[in-house]
N, C-alpha and C positions, 0 to 999 in steps of 0.2 A: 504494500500500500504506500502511496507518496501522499504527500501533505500537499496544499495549496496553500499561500498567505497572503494577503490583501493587504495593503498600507492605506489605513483609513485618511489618511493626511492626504493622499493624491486622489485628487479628483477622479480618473480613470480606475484604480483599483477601487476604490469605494462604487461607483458605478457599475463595476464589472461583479462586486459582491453583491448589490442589490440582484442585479442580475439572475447569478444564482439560486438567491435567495427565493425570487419569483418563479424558477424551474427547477426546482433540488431535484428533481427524479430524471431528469435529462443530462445534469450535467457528468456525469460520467461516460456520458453515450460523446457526447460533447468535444470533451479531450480524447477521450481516444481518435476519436475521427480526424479532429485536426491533428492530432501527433501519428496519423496515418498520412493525411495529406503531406505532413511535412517531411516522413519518411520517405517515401513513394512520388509523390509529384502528384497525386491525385487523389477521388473520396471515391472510397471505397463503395460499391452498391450494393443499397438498402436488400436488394432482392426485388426490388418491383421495378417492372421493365419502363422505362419512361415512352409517352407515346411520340412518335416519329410524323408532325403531320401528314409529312412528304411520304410517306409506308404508302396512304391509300392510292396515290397517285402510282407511285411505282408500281402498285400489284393491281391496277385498274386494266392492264395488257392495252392500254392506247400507246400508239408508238409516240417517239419522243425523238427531238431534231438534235 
């Protein structure tokens, strides 16, 4: 387990502690995700496919110039 500390004195860390404060159940999910982003170069997927609007066009079999 790591710890997190907030400097109530700075405006940003205070801010970033309400933050929290307001989503305690997320923020775990939180950092991980950005300490993936910041390993890897990218966020990881949730599992749910995002929709592609251009999909329907593509599988509509009209041709295309």
């Amino acid at each position: 387990m790591k710890c997190v500390s907030f400097d109530m004195e700075n405006s940003l860390d205070r801010e970033l502690y309400h933050f929290v404060n307001r989503n305690p159940e997320d923020f775990s999910d939180i950092v991980k995700n950005h300490l993936f982003t910041l390993a890897y170069g990218y966020q990881k997927s949730t599992g749910e496919e995002e929709e592609d609007p251009q999909e329907d066009i593509r599988n509509s079999g009209l041709p295309f110039a």
